[in-house]
Gaussian input, Z-matrix of N, CA and C with variables (Angstrom, degrees):
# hf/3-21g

backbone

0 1
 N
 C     1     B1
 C     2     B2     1     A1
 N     3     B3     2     A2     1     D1
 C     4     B4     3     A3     2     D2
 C     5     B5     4     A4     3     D3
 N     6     B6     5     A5     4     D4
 C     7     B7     6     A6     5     D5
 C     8     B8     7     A7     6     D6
 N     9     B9     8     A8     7     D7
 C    10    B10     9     A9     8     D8
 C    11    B11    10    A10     9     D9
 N    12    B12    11    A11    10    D10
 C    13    B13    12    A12    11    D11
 C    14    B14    13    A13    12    D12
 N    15    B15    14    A14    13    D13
 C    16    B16    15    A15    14    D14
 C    17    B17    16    A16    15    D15
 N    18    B18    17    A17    16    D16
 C    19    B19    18    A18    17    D17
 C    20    B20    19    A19    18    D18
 N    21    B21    20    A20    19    D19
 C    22    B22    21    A21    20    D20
 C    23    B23    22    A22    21    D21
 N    24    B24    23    A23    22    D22
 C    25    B25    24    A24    23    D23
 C    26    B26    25    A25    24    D24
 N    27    B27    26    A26    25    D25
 C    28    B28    27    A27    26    D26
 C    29    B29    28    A28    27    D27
 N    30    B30    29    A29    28    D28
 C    31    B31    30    A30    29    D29
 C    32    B32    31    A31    30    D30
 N    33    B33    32    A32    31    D31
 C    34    B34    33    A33    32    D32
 C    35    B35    34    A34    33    D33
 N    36    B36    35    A35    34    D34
 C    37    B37    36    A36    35    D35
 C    38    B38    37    A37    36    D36
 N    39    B39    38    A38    37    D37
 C    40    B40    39    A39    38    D38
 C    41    B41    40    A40    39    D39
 N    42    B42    41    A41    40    D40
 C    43    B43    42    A42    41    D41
 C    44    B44    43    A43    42    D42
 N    45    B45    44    A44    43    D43
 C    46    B46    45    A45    44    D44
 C    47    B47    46    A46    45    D45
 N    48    B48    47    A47    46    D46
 C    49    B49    48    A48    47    D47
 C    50    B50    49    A49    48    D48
 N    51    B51    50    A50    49    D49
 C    52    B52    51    A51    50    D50
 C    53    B53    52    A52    51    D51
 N    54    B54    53    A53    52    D52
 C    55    B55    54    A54    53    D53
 C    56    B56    55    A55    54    D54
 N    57    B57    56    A56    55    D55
 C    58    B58    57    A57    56    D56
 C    59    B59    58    A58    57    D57
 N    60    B60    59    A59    58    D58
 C    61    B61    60    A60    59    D59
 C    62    B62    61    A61    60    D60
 N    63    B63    62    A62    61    D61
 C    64    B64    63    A63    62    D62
 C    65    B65    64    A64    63    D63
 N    66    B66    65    A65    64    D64
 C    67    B67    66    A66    65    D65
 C    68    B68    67    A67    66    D66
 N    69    B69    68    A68    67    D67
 C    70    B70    69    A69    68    D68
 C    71    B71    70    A70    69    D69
 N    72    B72    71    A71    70    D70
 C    73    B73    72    A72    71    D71
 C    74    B74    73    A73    72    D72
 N    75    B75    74    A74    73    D73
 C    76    B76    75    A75    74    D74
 C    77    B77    76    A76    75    D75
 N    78    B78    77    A77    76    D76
 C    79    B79    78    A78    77    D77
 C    80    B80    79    A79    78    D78
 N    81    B81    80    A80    79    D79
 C    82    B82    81    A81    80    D80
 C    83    B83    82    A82    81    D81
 N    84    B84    83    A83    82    D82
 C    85    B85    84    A84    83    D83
 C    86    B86    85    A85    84    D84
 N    87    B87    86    A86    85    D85
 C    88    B88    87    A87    86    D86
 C    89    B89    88    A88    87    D87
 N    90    B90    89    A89    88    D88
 C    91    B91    90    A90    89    D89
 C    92    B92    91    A91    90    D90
 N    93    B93    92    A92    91    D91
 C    94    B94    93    A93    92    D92
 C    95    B95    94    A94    93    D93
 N    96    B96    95    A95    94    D94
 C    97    B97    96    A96    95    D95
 C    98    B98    97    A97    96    D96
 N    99    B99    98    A98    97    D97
 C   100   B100    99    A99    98    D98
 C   101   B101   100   A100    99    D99
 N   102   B102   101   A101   100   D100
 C   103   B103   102   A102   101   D101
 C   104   B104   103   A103   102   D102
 N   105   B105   104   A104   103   D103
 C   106   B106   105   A105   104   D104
 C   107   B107   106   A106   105   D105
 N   108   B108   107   A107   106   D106
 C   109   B109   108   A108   107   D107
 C   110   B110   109   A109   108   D108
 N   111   B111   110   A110   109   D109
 C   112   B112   111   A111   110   D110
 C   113   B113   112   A112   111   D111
 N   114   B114   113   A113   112   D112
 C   115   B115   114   A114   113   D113
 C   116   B116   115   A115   114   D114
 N   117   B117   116   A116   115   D115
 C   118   B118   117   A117   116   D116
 C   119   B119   118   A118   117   D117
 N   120   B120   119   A119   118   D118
 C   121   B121   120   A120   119   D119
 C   122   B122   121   A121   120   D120
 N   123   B123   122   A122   121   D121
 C   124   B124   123   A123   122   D122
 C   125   B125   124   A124   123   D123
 N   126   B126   125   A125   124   D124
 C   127   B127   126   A126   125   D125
 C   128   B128   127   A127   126   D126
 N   129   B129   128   A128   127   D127
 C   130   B130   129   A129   128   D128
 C   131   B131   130   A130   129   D129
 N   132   B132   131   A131   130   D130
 C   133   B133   132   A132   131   D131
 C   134   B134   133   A133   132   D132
 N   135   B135   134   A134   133   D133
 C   136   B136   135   A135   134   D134
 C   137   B137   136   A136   135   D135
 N   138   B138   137   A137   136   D136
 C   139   B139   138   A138   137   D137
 C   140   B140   139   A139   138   D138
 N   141   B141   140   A140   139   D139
 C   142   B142   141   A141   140   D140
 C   143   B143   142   A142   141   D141
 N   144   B144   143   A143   142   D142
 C   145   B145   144   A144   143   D143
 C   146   B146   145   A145   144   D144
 N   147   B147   146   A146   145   D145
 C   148   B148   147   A147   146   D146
 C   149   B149   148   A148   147   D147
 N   150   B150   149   A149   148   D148
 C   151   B151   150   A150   149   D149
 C   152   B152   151   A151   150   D150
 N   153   B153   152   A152   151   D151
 C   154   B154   153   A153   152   D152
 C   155   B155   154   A154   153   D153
 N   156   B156   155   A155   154   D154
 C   157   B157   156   A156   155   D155
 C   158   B158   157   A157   156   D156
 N   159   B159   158   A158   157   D157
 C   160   B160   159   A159   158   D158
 C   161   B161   160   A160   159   D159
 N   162   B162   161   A161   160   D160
 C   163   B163   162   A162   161   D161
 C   164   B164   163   A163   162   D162
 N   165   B165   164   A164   163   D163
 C   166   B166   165   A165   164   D164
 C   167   B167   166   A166   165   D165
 N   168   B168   167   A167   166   D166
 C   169   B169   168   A168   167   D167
 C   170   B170   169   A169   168   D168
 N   171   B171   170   A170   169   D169
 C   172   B172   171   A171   170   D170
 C   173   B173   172   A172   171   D171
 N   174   B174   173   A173   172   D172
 C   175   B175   174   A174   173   D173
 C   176   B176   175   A175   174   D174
 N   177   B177   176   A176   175   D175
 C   178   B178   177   A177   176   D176
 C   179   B179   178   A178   177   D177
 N   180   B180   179   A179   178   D178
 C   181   B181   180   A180   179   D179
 C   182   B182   181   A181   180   D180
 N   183   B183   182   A182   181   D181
 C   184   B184   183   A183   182   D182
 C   185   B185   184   A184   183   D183
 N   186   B186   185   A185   184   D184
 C   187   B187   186   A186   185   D185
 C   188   B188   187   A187   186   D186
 N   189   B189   188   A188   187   D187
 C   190   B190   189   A189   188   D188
 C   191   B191   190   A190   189   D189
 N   192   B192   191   A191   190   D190
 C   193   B193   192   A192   191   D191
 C   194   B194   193   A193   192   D192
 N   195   B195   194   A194   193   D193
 C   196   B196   195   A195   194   D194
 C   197   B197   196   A196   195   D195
 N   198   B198   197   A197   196   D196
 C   199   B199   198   A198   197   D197
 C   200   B200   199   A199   198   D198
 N   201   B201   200   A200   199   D199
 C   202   B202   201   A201   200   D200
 C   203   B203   202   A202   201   D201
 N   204   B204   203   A203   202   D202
 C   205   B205   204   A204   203   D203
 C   206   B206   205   A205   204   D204
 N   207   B207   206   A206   205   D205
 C   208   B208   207   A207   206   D206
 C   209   B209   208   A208   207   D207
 N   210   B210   209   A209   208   D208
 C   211   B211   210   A210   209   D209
 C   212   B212   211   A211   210   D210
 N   213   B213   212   A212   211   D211
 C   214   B214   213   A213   212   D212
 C   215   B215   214   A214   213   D213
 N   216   B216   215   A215   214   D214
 C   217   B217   216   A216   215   D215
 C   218   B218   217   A217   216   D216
 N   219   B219   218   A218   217   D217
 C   220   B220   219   A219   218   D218
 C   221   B221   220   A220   219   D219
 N   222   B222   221   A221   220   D220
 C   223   B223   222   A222   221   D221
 C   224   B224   223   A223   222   D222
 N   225   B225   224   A224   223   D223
 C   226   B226   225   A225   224   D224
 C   227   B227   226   A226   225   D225
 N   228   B228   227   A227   226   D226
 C   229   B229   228   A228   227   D227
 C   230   B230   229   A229   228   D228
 N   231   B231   230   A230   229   D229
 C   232   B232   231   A231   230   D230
 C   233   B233   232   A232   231   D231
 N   234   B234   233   A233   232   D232
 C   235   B235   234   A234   233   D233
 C   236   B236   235   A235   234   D234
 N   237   B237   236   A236   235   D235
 C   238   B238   237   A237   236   D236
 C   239   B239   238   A238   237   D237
 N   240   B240   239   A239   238   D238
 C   241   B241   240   A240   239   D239
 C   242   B242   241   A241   240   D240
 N   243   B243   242   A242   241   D241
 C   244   B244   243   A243   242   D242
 C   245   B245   244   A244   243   D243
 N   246   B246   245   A245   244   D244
 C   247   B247   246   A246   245   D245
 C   248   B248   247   A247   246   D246
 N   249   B249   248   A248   247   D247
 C   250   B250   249   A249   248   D248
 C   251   B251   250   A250   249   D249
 N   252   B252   251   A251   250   D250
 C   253   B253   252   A252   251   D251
 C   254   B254   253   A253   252   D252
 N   255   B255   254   A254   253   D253
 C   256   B256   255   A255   254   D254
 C   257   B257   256   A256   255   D255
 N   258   B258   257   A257   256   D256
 C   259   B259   258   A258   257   D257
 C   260   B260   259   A259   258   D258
 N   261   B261   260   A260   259   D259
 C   262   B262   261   A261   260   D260
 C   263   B263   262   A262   261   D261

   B1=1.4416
   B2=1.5259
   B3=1.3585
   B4=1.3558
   B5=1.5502
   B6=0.7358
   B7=1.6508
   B8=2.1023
   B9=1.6966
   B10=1.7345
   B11=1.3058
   B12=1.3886
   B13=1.5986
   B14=1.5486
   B15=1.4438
   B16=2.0018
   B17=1.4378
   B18=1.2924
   B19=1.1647
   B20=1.4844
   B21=1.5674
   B22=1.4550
   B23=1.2074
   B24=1.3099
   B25=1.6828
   B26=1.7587
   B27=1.3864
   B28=1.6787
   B29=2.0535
   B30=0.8290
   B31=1.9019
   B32=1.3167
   B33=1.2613
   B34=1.5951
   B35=1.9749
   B36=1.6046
   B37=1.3355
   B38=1.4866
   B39=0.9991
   B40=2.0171
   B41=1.3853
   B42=0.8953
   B43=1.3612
   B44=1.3616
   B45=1.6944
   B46=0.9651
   B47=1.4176
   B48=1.2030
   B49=1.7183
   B50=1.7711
   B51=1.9539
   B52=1.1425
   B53=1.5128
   B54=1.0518
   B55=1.5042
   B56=1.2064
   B57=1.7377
   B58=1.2813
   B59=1.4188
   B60=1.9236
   B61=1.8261
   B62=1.4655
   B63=1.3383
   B64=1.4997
   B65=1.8368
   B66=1.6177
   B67=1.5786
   B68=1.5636
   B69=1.2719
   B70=1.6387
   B71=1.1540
   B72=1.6761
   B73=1.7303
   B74=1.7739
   B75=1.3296
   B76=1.5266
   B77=1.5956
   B78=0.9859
   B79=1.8496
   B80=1.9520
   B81=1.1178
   B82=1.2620
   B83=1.9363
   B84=0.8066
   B85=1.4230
   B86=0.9944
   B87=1.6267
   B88=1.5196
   B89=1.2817
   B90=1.2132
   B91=1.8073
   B92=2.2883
   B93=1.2724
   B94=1.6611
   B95=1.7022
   B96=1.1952
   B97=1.8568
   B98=1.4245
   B99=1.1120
   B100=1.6830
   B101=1.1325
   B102=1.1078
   B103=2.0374
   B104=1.8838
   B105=1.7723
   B106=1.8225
   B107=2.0196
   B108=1.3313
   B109=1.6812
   B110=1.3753
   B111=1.5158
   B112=1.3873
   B113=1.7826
   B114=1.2842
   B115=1.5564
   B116=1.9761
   B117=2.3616
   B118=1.1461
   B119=1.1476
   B120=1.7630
   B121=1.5188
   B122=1.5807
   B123=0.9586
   B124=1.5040
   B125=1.6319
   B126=1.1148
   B127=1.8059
   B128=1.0711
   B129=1.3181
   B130=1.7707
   B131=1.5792
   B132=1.7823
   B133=1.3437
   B134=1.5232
   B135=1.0093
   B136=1.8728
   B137=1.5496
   B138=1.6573
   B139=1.5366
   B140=1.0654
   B141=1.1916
   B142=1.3460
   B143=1.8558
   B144=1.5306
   B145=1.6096
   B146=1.8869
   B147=1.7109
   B148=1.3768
   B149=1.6512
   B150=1.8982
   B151=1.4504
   B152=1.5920
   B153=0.4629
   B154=1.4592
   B155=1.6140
   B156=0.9695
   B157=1.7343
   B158=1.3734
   B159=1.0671
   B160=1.3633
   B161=1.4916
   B162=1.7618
   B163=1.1629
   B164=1.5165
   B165=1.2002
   B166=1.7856
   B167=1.1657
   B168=1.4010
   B169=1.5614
   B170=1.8683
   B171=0.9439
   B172=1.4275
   B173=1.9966
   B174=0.8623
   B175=1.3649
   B176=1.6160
   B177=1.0077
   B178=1.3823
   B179=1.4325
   B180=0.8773
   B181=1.8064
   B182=0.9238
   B183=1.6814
   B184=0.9163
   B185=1.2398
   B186=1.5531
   B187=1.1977
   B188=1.5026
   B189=1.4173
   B190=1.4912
   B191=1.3264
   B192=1.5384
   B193=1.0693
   B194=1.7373
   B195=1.3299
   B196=1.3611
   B197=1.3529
   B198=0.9332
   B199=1.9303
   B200=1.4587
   B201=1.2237
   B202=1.2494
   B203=1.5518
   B204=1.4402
   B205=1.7336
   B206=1.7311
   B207=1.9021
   B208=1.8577
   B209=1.4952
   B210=1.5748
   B211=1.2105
   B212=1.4567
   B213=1.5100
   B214=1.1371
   B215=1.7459
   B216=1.5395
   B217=1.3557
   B218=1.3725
   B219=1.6578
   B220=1.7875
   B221=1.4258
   B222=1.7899
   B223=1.6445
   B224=1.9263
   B225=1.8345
   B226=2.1418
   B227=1.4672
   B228=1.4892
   B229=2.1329
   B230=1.3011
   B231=1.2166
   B232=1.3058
   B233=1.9052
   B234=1.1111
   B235=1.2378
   B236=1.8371
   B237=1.3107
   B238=1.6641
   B239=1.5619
   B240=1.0771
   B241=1.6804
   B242=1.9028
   B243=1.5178
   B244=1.2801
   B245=1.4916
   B246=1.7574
   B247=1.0866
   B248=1.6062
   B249=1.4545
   B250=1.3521
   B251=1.8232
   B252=1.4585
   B253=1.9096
   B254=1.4091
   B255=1.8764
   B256=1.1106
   B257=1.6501
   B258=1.4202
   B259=1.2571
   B260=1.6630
   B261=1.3150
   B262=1.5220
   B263=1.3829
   A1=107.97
   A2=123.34
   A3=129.32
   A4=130.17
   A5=111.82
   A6=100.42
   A7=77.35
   A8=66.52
   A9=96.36
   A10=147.78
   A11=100.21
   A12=110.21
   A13=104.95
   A14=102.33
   A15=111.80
   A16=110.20
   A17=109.68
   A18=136.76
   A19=101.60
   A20=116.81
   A21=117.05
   A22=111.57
   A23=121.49
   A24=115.66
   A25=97.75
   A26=118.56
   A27=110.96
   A28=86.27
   A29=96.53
   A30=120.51
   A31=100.34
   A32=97.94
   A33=125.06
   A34=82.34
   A35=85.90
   A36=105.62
   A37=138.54
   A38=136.82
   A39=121.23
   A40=90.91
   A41=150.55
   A42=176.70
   A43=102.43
   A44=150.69
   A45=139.89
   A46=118.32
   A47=130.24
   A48=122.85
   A49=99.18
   A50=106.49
   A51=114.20
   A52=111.43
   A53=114.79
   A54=126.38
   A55=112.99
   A56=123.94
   A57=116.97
   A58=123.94
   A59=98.56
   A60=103.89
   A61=121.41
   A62=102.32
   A63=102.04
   A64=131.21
   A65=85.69
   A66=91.31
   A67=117.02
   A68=114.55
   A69=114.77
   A70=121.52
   A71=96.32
   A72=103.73
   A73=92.89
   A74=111.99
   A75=110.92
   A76=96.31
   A77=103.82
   A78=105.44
   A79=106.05
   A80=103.01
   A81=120.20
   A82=105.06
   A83=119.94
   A84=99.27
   A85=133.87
   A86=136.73
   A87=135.38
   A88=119.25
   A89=114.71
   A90=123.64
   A91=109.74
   A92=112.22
   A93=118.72
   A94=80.81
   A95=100.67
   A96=93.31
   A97=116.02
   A98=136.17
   A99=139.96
   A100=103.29
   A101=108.08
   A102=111.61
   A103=118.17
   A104=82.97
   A105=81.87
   A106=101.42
   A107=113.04
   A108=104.66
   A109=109.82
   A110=124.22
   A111=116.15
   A112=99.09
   A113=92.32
   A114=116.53
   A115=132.41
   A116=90.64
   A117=71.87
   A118=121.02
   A119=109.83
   A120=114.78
   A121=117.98
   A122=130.01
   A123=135.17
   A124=119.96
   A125=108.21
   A126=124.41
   A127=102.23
   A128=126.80
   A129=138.89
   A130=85.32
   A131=116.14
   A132=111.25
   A133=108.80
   A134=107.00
   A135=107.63
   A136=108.59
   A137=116.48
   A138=133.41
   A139=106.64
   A140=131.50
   A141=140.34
   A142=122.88
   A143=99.31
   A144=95.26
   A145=114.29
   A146=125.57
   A147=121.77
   A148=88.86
   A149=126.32
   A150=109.11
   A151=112.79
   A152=144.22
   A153=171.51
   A154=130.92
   A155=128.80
   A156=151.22
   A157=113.46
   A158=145.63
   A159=136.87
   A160=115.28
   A161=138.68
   A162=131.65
   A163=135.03
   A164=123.15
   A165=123.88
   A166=121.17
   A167=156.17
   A168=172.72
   A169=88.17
   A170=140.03
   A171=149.46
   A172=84.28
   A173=144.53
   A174=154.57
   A175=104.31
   A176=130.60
   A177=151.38
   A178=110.47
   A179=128.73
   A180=134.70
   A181=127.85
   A182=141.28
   A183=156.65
   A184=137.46
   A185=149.27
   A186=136.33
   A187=124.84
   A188=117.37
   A189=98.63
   A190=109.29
   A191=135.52
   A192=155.02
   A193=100.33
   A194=107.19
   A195=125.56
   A196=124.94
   A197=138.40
   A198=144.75
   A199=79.45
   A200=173.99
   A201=120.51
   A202=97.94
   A203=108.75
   A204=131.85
   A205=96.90
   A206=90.93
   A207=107.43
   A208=113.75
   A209=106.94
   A210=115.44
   A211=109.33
   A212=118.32
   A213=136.94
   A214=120.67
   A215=94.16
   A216=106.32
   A217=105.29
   A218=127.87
   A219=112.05
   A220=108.47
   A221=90.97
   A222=115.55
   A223=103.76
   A224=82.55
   A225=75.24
   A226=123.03
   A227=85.55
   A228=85.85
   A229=89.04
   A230=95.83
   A231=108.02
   A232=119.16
   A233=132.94
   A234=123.10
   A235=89.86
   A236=93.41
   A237=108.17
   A238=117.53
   A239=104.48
   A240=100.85
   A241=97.08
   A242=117.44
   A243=127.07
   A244=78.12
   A245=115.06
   A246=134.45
   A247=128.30
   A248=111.25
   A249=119.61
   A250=125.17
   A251=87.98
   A252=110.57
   A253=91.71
   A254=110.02
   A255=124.35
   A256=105.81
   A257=130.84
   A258=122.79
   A259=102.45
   A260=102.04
   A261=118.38
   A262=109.97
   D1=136.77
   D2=164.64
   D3=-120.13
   D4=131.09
   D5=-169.50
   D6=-134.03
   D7=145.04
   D8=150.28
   D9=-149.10
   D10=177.77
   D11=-140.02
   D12=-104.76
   D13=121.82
   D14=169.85
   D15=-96.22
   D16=120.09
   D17=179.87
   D18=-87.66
   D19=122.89
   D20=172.17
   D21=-116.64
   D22=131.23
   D23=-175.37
   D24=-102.71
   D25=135.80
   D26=-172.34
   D27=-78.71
   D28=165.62
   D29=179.21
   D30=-150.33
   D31=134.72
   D32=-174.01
   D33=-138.48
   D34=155.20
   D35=140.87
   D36=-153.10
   D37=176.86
   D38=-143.01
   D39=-146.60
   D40=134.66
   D41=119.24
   D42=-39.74
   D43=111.48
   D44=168.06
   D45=-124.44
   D46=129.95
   D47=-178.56
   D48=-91.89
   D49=134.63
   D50=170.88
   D51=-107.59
   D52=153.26
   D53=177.11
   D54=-129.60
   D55=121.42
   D56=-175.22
   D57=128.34
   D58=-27.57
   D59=170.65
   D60=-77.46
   D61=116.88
   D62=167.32
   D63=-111.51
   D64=19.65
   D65=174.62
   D66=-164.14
   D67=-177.87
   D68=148.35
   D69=-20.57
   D70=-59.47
   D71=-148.40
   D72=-70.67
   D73=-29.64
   D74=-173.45
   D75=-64.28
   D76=-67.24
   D77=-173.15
   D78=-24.87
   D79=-57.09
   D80=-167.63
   D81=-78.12
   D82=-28.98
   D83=145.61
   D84=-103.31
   D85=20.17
   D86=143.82
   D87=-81.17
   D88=-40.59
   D89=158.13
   D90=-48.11
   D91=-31.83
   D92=-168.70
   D93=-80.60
   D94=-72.63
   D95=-168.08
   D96=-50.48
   D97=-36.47
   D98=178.93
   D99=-62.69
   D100=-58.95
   D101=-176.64
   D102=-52.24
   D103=-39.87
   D104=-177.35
   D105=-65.60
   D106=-21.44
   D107=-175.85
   D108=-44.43
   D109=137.30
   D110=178.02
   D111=-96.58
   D112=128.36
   D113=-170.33
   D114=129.41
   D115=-28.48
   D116=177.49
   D117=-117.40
   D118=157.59
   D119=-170.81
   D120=-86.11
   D121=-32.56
   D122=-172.57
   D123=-141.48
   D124=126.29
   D125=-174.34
   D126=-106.00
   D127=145.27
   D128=168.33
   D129=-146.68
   D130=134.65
   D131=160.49
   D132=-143.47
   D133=120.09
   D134=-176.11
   D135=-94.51
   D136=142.22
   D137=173.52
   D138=-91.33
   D139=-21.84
   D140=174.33
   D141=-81.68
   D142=-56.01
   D143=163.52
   D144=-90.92
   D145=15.47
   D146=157.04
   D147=64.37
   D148=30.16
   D149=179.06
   D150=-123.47
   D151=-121.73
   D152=-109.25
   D153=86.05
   D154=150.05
   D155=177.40
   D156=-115.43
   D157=86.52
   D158=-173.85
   D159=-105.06
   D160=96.05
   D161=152.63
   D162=-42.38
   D163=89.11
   D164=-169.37
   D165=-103.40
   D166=172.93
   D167=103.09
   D168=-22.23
   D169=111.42
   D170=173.25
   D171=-81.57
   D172=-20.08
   D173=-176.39
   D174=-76.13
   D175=-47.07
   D176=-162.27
   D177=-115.11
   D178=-28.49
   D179=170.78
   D180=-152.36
   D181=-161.54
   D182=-136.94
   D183=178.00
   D184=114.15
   D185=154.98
   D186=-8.22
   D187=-55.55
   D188=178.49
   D189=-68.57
   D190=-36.95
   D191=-173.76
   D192=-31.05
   D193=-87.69
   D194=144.03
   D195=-9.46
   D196=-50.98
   D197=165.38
   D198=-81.64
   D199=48.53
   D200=141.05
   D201=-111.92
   D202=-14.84
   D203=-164.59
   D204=-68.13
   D205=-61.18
   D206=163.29
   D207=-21.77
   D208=-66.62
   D209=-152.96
   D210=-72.21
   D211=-40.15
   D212=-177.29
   D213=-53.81
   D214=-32.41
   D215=173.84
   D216=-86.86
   D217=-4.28
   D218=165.30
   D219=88.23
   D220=34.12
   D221=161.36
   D222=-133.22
   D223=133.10
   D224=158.14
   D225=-106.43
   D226=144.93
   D227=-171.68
   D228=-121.39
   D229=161.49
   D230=147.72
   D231=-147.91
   D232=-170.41
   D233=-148.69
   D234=-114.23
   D235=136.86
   D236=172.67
   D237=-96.90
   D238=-83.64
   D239=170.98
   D240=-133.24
   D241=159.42
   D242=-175.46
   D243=-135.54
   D244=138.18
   D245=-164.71
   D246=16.78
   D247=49.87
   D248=-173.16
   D249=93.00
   D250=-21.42
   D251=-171.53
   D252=-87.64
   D253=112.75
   D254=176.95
   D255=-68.05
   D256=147.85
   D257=178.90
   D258=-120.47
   D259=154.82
   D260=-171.94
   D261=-108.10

């Protein structure tokens, strides 16, 4: 007998506001640090709306997780909404 097995990965996604990009080159290293996070799958980061979109494994990381990578690279974030839930 064989049976098989579905693997579900949970997906979240985080809305984060950056402060501090003033170019490409910024875009392109907040997109390098997000990507290296182990968990997340997909980056979107706008110069224009100062945001990011981050697709993650909620299993494997985290919102703060995420701001600290931001921050680390010599940007401040902070968190907008994580799965639609605006945060205060």
């Amino acid at each position: 007998m064989s049976f098989a097995t579905a693997t579900s990965t949970a997906t979240s996604v985080a809305a984060l506001h950056i402060d501090g990009m003033t170019c490409q080159g910024c875009i392109a290293g907040v997109t390098r640090a997000l990507k290296a996070v182990s968990g997340v799958a997909e980056v979107t980061v706008s110069l224009d709306d100062k945001c990011a979109t981050v697709q993650y494994d909620d299993k494997q990381t985290a919102p703060a997780a995420l701001i600290a990578v931001i921050e680390d690279a010599g940007f401040d974030a902070r968190l907008l909404t994580n799965n639609g839930a605006v945060s205060s």
